[in-house]
VORO-629769 format. One record per residue (C-alpha): residue number from 0; residue in three letters; x, y, z; chain. Coordinates in nm, 4 decimals. Example, Ala and Ser with C-alpha at 12.3 -4.5 7.8 and 13.67 -1.06 7.14 Angstrom:
# residues 2
@k = 0 | r = ALA | c1 = 1.2300 | c2 = -0.4500 | c3 = 0.7800 | c = A
@k = 1 | r = SER | c1 = 1.3670 | c2 = -0.1060 | c3 = 0.7140 | c = A
***
This chain:
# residues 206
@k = 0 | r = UNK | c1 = -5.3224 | c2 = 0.1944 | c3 = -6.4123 | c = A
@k = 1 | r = UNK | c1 = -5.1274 | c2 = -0.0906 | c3 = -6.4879 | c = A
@k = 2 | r = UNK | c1 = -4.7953 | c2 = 0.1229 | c3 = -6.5270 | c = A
@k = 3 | r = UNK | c1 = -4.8639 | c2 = 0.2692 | c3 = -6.1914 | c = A
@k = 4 | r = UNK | c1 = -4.8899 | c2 = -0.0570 | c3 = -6.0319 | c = A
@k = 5 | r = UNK | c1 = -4.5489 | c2 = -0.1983 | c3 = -6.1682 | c = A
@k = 6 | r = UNK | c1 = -4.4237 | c2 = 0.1805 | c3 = -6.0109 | c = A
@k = 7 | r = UNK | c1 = -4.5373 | c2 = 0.0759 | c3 = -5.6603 | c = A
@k = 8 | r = UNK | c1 = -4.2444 | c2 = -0.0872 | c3 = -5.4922 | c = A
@k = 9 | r = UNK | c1 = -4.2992 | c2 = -0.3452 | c3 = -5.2032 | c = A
@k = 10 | r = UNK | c1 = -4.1871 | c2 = -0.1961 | c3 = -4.8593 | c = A
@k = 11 | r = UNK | c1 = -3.9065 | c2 = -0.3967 | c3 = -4.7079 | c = A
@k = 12 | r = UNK | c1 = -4.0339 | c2 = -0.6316 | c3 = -4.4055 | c = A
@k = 13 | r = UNK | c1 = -3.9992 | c2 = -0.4707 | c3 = -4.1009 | c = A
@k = 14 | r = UNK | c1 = -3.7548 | c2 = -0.6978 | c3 = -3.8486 | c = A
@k = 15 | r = UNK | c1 = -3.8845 | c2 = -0.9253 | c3 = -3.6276 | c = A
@k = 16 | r = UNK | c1 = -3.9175 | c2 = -0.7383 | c3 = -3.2538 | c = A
@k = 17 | r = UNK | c1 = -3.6441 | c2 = -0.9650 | c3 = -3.0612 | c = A
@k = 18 | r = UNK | c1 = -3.4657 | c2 = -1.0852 | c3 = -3.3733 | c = A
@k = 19 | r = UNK | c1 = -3.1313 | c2 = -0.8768 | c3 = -3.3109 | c = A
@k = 20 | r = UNK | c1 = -3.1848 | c2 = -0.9830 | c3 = -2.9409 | c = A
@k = 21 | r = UNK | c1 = -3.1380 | c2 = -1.3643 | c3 = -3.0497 | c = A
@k = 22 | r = UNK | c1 = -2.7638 | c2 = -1.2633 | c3 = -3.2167 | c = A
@k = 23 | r = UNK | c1 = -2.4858 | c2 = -1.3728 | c3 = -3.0109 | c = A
@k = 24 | r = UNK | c1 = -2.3334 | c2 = -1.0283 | c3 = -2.9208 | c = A
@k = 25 | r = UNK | c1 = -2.0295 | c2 = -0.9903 | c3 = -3.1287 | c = A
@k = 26 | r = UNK | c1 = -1.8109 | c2 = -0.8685 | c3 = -2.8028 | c = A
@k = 27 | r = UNK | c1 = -1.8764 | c2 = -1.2080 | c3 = -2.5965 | c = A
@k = 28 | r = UNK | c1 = -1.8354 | c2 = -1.4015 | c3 = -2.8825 | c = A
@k = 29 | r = UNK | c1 = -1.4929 | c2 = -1.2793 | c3 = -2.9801 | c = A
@k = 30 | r = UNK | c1 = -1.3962 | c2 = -1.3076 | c3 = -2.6036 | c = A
@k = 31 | r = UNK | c1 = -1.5539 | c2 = -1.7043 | c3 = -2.5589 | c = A
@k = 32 | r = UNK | c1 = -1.3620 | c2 = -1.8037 | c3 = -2.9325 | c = A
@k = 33 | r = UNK | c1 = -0.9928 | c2 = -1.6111 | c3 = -2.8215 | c = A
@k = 34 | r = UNK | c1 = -1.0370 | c2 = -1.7860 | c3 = -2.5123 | c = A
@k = 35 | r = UNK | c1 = -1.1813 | c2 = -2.1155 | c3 = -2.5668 | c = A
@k = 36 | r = UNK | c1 = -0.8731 | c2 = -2.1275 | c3 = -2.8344 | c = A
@k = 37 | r = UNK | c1 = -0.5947 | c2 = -2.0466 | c3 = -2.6832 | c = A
@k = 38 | r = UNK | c1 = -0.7193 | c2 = -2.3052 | c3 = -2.3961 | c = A
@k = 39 | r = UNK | c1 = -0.7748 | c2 = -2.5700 | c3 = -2.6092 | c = A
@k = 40 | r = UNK | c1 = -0.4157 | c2 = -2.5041 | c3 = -2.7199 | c = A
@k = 41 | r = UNK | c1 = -0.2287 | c2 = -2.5749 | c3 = -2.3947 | c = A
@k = 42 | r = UNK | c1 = -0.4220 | c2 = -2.9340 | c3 = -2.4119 | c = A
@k = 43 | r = UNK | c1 = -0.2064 | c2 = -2.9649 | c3 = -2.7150 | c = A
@k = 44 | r = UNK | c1 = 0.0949 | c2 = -2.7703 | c3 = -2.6641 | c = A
@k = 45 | r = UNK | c1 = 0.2061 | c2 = -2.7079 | c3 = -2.2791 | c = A
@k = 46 | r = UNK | c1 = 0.4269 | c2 = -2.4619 | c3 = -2.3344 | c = A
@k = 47 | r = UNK | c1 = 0.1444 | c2 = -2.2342 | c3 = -2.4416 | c = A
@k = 48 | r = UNK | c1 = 0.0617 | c2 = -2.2736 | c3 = -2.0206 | c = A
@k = 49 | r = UNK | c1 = 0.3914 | c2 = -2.2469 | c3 = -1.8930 | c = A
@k = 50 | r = UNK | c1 = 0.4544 | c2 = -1.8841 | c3 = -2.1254 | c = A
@k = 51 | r = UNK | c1 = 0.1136 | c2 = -1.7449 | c3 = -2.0375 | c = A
@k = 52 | r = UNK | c1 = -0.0026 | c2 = -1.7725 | c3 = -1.6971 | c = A
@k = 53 | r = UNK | c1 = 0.1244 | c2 = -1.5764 | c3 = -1.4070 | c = A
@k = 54 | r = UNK | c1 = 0.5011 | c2 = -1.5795 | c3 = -1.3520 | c = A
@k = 55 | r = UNK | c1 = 0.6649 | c2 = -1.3030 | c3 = -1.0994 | c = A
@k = 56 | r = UNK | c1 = 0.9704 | c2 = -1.3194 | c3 = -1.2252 | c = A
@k = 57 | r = UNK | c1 = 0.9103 | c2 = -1.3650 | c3 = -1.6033 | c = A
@k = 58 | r = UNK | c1 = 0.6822 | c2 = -1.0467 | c3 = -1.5724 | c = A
@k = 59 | r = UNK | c1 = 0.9667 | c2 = -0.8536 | c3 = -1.4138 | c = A
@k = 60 | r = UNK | c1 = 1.2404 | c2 = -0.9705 | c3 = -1.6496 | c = A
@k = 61 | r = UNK | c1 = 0.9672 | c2 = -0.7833 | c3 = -1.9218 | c = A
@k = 62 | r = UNK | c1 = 0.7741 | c2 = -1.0578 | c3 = -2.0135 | c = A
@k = 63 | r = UNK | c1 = 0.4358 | c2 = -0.7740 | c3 = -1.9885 | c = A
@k = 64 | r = UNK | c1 = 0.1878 | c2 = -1.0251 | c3 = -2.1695 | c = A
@k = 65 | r = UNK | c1 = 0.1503 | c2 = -1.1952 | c3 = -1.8607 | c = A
@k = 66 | r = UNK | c1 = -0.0311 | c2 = -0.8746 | c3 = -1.6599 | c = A
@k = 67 | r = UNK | c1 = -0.3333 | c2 = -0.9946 | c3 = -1.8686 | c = A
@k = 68 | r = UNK | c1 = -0.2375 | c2 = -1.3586 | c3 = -2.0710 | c = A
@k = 69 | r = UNK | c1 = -0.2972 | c2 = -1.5664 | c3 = -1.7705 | c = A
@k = 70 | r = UNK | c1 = -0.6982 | c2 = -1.5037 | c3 = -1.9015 | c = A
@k = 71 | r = UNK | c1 = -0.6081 | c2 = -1.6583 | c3 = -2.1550 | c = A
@k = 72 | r = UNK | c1 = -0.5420 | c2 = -1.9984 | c3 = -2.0121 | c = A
@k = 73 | r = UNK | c1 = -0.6365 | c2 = -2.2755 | c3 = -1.7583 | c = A
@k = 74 | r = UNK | c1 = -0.4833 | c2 = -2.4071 | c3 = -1.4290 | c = A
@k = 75 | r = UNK | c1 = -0.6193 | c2 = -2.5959 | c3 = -1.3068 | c = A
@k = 76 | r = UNK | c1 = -0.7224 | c2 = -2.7611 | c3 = -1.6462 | c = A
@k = 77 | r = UNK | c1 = -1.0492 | c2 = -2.8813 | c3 = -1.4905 | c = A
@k = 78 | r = UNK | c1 = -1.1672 | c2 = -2.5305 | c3 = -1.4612 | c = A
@k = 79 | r = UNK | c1 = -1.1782 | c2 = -2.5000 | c3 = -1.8332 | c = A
@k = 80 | r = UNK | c1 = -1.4891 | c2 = -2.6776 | c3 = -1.8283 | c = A
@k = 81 | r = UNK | c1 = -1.6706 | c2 = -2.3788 | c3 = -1.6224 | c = A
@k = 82 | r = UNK | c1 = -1.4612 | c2 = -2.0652 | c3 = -1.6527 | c = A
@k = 83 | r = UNK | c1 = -1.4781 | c2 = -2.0795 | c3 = -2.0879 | c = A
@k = 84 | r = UNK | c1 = -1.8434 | c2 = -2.1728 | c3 = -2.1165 | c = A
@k = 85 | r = UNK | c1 = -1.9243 | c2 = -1.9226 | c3 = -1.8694 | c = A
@k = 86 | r = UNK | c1 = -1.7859 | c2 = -1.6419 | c3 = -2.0839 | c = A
@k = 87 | r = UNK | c1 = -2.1075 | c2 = -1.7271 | c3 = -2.2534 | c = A
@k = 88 | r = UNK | c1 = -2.3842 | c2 = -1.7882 | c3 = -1.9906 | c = A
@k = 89 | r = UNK | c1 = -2.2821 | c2 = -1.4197 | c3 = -1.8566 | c = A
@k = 90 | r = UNK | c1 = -2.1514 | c2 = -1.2498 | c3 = -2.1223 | c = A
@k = 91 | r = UNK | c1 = -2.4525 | c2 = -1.2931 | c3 = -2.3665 | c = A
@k = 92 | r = UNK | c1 = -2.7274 | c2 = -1.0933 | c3 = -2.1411 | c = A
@k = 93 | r = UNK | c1 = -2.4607 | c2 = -0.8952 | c3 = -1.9751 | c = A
@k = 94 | r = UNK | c1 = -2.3430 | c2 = -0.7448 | c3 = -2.3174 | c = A
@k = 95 | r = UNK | c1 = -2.7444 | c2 = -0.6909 | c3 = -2.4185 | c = A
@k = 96 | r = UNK | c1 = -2.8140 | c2 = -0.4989 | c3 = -2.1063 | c = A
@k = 97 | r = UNK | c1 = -2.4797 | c2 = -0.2636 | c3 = -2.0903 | c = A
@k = 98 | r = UNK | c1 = -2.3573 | c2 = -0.2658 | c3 = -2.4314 | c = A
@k = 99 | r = UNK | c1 = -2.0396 | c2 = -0.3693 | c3 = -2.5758 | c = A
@k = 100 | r = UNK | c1 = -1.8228 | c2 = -0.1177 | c3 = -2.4001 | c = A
@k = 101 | r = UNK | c1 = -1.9505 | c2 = -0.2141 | c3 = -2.0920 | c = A
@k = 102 | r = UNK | c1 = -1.8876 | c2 = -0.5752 | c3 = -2.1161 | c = A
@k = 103 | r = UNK | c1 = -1.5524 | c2 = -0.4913 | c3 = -2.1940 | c = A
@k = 104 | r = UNK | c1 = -1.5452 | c2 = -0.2744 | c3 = -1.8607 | c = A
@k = 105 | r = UNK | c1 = -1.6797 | c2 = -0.5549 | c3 = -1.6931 | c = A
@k = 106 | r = UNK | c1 = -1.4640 | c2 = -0.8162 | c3 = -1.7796 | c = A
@k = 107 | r = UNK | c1 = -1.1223 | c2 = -0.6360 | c3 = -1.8179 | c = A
@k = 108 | r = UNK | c1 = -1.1446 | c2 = -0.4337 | c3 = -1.5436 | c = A
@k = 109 | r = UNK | c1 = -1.2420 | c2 = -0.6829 | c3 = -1.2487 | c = A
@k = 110 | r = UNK | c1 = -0.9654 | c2 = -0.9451 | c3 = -1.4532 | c = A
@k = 111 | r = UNK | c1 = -0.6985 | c2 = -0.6507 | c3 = -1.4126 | c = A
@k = 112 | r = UNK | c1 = -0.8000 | c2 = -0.6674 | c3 = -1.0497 | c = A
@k = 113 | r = UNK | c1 = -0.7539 | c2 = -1.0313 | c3 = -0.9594 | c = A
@k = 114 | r = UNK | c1 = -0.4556 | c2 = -1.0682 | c3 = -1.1738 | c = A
@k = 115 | r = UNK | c1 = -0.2863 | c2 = -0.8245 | c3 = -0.9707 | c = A
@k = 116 | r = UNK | c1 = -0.4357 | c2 = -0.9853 | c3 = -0.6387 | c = A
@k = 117 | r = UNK | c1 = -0.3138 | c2 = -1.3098 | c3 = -0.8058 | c = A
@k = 118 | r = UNK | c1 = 0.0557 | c2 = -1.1439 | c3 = -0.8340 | c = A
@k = 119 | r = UNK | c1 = 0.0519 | c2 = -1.0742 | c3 = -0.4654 | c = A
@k = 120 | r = UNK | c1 = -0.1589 | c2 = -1.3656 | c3 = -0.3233 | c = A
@k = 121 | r = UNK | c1 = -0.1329 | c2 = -1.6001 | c3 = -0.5695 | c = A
@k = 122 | r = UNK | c1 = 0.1258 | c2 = -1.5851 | c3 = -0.7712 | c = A
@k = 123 | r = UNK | c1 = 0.1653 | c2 = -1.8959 | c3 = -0.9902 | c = A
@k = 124 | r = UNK | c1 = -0.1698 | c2 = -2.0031 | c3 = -1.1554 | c = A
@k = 125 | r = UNK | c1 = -0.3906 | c2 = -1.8831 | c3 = -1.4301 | c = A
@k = 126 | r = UNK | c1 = -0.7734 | c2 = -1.8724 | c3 = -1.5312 | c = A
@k = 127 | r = UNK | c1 = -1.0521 | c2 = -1.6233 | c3 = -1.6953 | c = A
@k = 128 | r = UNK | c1 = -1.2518 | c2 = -1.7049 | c3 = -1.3742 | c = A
@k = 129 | r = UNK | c1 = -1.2028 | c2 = -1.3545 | c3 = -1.2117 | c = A
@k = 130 | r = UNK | c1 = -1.3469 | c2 = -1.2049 | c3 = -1.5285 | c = A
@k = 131 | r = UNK | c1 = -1.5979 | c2 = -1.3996 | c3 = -1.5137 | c = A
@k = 132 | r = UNK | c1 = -1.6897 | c2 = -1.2821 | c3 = -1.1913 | c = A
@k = 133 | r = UNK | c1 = -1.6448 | c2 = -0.9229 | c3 = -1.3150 | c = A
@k = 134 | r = UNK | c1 = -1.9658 | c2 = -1.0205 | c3 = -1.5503 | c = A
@k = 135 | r = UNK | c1 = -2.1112 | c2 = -1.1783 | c3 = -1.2566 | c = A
@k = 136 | r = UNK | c1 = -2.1179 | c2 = -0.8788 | c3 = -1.0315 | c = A
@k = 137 | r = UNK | c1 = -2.2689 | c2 = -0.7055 | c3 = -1.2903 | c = A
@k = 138 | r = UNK | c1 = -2.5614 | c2 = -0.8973 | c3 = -1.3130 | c = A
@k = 139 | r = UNK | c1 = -2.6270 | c2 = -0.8841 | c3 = -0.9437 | c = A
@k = 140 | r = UNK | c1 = -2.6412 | c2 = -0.4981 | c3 = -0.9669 | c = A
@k = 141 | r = UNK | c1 = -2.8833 | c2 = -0.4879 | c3 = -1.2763 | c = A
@k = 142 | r = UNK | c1 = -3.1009 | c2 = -0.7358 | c3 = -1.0629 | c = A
@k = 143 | r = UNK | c1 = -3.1230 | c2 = -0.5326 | c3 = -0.7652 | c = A
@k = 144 | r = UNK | c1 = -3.1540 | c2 = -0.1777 | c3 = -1.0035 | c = A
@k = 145 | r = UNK | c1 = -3.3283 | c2 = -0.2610 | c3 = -1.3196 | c = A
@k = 146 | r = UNK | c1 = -3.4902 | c2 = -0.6401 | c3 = -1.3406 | c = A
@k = 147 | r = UNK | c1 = -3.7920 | c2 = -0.5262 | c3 = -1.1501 | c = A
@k = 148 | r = UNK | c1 = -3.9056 | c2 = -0.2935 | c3 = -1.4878 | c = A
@k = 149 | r = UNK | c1 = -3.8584 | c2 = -0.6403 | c3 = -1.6764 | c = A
@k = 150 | r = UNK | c1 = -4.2028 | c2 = -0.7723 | c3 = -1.5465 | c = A
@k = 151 | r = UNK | c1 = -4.0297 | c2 = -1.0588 | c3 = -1.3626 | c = A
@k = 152 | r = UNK | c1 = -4.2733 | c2 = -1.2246 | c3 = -1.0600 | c = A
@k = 153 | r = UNK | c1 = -4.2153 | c2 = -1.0797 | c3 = -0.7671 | c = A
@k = 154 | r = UNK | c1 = -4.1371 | c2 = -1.4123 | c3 = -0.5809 | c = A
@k = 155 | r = UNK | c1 = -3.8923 | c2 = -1.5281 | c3 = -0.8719 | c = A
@k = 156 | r = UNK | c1 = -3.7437 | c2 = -1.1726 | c3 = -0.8596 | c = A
@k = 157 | r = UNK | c1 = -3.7213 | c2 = -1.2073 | c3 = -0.4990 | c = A
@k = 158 | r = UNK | c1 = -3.5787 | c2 = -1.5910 | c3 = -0.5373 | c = A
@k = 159 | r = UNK | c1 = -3.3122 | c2 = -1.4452 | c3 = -0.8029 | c = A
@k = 160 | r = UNK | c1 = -3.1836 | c2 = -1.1654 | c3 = -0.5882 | c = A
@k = 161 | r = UNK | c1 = -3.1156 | c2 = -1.3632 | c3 = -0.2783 | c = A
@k = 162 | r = UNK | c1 = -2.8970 | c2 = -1.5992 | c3 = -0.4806 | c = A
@k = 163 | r = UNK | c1 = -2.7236 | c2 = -1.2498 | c3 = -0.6152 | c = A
@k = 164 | r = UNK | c1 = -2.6797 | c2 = -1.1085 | c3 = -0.2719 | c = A
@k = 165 | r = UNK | c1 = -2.5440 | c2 = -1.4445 | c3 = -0.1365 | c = A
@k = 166 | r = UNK | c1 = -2.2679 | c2 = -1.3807 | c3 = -0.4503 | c = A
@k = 167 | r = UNK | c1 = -2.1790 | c2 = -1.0736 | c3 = -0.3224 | c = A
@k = 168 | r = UNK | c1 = -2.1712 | c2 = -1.2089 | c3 = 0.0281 | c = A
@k = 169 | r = UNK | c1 = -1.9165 | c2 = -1.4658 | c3 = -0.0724 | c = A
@k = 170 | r = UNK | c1 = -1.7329 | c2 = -1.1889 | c3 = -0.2791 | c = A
@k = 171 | r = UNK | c1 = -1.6534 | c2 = -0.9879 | c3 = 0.0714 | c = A
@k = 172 | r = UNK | c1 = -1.5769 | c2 = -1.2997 | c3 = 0.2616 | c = A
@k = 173 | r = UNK | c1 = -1.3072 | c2 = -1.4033 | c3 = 0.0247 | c = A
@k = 174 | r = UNK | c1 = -1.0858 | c2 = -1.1210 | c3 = 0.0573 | c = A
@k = 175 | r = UNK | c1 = -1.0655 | c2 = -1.2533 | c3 = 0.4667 | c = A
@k = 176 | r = UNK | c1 = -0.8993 | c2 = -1.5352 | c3 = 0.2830 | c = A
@k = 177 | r = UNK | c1 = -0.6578 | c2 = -1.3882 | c3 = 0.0615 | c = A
@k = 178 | r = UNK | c1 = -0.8744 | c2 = -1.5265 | c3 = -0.2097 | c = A
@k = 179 | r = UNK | c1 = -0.7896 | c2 = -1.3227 | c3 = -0.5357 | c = A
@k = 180 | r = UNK | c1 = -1.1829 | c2 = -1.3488 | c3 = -0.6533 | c = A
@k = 181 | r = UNK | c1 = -1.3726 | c2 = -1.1389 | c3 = -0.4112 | c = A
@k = 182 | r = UNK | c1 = -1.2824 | c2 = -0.8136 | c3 = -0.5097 | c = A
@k = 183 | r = UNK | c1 = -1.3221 | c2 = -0.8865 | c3 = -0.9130 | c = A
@k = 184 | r = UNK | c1 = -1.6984 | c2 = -0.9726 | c3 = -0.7896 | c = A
@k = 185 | r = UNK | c1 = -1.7299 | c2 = -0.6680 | c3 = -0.6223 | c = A
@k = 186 | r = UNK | c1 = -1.5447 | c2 = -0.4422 | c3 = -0.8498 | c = A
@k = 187 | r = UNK | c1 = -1.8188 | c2 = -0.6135 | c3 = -1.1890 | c = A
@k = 188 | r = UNK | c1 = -2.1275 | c2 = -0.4938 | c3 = -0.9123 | c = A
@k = 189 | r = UNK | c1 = -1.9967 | c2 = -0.1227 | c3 = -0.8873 | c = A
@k = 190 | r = UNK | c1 = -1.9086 | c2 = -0.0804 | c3 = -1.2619 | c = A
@k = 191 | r = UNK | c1 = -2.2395 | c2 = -0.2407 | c3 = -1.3424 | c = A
@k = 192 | r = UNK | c1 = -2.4087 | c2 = -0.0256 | c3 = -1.1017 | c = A
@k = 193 | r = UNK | c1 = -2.2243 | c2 = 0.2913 | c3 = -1.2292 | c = A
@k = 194 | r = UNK | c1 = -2.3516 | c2 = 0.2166 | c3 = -1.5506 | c = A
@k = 195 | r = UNK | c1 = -2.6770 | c2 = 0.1371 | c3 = -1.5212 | c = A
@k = 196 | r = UNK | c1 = -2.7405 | c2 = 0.5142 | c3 = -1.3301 | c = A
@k = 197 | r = UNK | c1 = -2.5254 | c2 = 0.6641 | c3 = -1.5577 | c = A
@k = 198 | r = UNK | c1 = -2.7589 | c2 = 0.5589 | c3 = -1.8068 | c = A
@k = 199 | r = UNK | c1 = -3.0531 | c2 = 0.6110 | c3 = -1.6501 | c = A
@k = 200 | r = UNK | c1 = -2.9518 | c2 = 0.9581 | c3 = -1.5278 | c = A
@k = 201 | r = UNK | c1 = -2.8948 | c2 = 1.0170 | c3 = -1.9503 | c = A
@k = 202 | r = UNK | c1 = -3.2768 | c2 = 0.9107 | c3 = -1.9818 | c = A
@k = 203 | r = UNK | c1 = -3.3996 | c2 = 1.1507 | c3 = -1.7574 | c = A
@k = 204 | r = UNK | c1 = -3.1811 | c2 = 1.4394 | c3 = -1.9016 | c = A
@k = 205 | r = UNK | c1 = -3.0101 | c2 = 1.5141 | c3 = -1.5218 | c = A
***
């Protein structure tokens, strides 16, 4: 009897339900500490500015960092104080609802998009805000596709949406102003869109 009891082993806890939703997805975090890095570096060292954002003619001479280094950086400076911690406040339930892949898609993709709008339009600056907008975009579509199975209130979810429409709203008027953030917006809301059926089409075995 007493052998048999020193036999039985303990079972191991089972986790927490939520506890791996509490991590900081590894994905966002490497993208906030990259950027929030090499952004605190131009405060120290401007030339870190001057060799990463966007430059025409430094990217034709073969300089190709800068198609996507301008993320990397600030200008103007103030912006830091939005554009980084924002990498964050979006990233963190962006990457929980589409994954790590897809938080990739949606920030390199729209960025890809408004640097090469920036090129054209804009063609000296620099900034991680039309990535951010990417993750943005992507939000809006999971509200308007997927946050009513959440159990949200009605009137919140209603409240939420018309902030998210009003984003995309903005998003179409800014390309009537040669602004270089519209389409990133609108380019986050059909990836996120795309993934979110993609995915639900895999659930339902179509």
């Amino acid at each position: 009897m007493t052998s048999a009891r020193h036999d039985e082993r303990t079972p191991a806890p089972e986790p927490r339900p939520g506890a791996r939703g509490r991590r900081v997805p590894q994905v966002t975090a490497t993208l906030f500490l990259v950027t929030g890095a090499v952004t605190a570096a131009q405060f120290a060292f401007p030339g870190v500015l001057a060799a990463l954002r966007r430059d025409p003619g430094a990217l034709a001479s073969g300089e190709w960092w800068r198609a996507l280094s301008p993320l990397l950086v600030q200008s103007p400076a103030w912006q830091a104080l939005v554009t980084v911690p924002a990498v964050m406040a979006l990233g963190i339930p962006a990457e929980r609802i589409f994954g790590a892949k897809g938080v990739l898609a949606l920030y390199l993709a729209p960025a890809a998009i408004g640097e090469g709008l920036g090129y054209v339009w804009q063609p000296h600056g620099a900034g991680n805000s039309v990535a951010v907008l990417g993750l943005a975009g992507g939000l809006v579509s999971w509200l308007f596709l997927e946050a009513q199975e959440q159990g949200w209130p009605k009137p919140l979810l209603d409240r939420v949406r018309v902030w998210g429409a009003a984003v995309l709203a903005a998003a179409v008027a800014d390309n009537a102003f040669r602004d270089i953030h519209g389409l990133p917006a609108l380019a986050g809301a059909v990836i996120g869109a795309g993934l979110l059926l993609r995915r639900r089409r895999g659930a339902s075995g179509v």
